[in-house]
PAMAR-35211 format. One record per residue (C-alpha): residue in one letter; x, y, z. Coordinates in steps of 0.25 Angstrom, whole numbers, plus 2048, in hexadecimal, padded with zeros to 3 digits. Example, Ala and Ser with C-alpha at 12.3 -4.5 7.8 and 13.67 -1.06 7.14 Angstrom:
residues 2
<'A',<831,7EE,81F>>
<'S',<837,7FC,81D>>
***
This chain:
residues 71
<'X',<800,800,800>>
<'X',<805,80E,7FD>>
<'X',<807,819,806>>
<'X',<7FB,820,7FF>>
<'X',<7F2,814,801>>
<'X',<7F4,814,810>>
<'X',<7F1,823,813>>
<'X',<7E4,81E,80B>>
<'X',<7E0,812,812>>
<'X',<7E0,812,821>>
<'X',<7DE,803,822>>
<'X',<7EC,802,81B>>
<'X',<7F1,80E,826>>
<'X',<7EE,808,832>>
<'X',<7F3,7FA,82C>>
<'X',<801,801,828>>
<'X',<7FF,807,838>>
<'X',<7FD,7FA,83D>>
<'X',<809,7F5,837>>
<'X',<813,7FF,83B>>
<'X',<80C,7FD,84A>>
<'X',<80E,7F0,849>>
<'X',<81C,7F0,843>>
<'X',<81D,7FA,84F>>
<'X',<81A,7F3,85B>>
<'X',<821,7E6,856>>
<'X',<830,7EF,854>>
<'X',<82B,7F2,864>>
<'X',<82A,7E4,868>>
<'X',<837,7E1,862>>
<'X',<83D,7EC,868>>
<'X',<838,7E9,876>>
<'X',<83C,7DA,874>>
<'X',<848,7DD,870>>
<'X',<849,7E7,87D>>
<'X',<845,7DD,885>>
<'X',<84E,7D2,881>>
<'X',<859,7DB,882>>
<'X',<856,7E0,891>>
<'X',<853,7D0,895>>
<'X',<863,7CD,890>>
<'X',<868,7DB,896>>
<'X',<860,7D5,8A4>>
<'X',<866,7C5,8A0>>
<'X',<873,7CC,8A0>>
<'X',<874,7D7,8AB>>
<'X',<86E,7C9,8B4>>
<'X',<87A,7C1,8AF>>
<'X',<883,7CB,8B4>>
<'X',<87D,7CC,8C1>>
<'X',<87F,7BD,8C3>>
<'X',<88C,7BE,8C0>>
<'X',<891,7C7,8C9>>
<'X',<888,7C1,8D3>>
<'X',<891,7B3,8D0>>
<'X',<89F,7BA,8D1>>
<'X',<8A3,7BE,8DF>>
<'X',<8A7,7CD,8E0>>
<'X',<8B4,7D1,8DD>>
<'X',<8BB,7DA,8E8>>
<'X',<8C8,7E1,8E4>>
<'X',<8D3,7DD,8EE>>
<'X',<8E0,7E2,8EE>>
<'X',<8EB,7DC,8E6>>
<'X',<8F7,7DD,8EE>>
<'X',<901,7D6,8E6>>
<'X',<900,7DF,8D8>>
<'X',<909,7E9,8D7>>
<'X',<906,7F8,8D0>>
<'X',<90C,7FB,8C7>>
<'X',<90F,808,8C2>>
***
């Protein structure tokens, strides 16, 4: 249908409309998927890290008599 058509025939409009709505609110619901997935692995991650260090016993700096400065 031409461009001319359309501005004719509002059946065909709202059809084009609904189109681009639909087009619309599908790009969103990829984006938010995608979103979410992304802040689910950043979570997954961060939580990993946390159980890590929770594992490793803490490291306390002690003072290393033997070494020598250099200068």
């Amino acid at each position: 249908m031409t461009n001319n058509m359309l501005a004719r025939d509002p059946a065909a409009k709202r059809q084009q409309l609904g189109f681009v709505c639909a087009k619309a609110k599908r790009q969103q619901q990829m984006f938010s998927v995608a979103k979410a997935k992304r802040q689910l692995q950043m979570f997954s991650v961060a939580k990993a890290k946390r159980q890590l260090q929770s594992v490793q016993p803490e490291r306390k700096s002690t003072p290393r008599y033997g070494d020598k400065l250099k200068n």
